[in-house]
N, C-alpha and C positions, 0 to 999 in steps of 0.2 A: 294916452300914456301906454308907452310898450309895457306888456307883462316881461317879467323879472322868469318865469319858467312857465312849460307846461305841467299840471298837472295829470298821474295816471294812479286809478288804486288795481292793487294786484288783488289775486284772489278772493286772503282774507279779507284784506279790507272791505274789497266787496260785500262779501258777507255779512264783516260787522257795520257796514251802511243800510245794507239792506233788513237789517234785522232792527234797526232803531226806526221809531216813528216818525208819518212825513215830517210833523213840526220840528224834531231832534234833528232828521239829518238835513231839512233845509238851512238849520241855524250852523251845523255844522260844517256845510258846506258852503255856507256863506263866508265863514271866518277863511278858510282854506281860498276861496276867490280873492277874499281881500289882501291877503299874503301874495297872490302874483303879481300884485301893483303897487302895495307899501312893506316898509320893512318893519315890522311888530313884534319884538320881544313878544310880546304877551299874547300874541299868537301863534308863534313857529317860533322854535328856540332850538339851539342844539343840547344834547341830552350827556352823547360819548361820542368817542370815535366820529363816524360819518352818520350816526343817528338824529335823525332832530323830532319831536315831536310838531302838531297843530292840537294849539290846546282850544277848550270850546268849556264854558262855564253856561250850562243851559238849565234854568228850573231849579237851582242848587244843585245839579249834577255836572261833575268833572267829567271829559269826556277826553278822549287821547287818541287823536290817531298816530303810530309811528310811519315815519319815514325817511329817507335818504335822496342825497342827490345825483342823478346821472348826467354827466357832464362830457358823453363819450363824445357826443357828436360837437361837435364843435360850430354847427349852428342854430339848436335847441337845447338847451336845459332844461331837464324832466326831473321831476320831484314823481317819486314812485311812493308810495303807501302799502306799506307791510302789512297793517292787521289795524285792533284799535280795542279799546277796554275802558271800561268807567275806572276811574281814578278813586278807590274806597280809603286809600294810605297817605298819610303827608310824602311818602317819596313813591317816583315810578318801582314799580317790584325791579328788579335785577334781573331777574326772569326774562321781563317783555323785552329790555334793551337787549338780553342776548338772542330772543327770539327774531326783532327785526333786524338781526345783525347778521344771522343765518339765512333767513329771508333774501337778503342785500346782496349776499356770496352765490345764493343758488341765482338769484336774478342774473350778473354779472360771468357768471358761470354761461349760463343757458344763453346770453348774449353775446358772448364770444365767442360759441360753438360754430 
């Protein structure tokens, strides 16, 4: 089965992968793999605008990566990863979506230059 997009995390995201434990982010990058080949509400969902979260329920901890989709080239589809944050609230903060939104504009900025 063709995957549905490539995966890339930007910076943060980097960061907050590398900052969670091997078994966290194996599990968390497990859900994100299985998202290039089904289509899972309950794992990639869209949030606002062009945000979408991959959500990851591990040990009783929410876990959130944001990201969006780049869709320039017209023969790869790349899901980029803005940043990522344990989920402590019943809703995403306001905050994150406007942070991976500014993330998304500097990206698309920096790609057109």
């Amino acid at each position: 089965m063709k995957d549905r997009f490539s995966f890339i995390a930007l910076e943060e995201a980097k960061q907050f992968l590398d900052g969670l434990d091997r078994k966290t982010r194996k599990k968390v990058m497990c859900n994100v793999w299985k998202t290039k080949s089904i289509n899972d509400k309950n794992l990639f969902k869209p949030l606002r605008g062009e945000i979408w979260e991959f959500r990851t329920l591990y040990k009783k901890k929410y876990i959130r990566i944001f990201a969006f989709w780049d869709k320039s080239d017209n023969k790869n589809t790349i899901v980029a990863a803005t940043h990522g944050i344990y989920k402590t609230t019943d809703k995403i903060p306001k905050s994150d979506i406007d942070r991976a939104d500014r993330i998304r504009k500097e990206y698309v900025k920096f790609k057109n230059q």
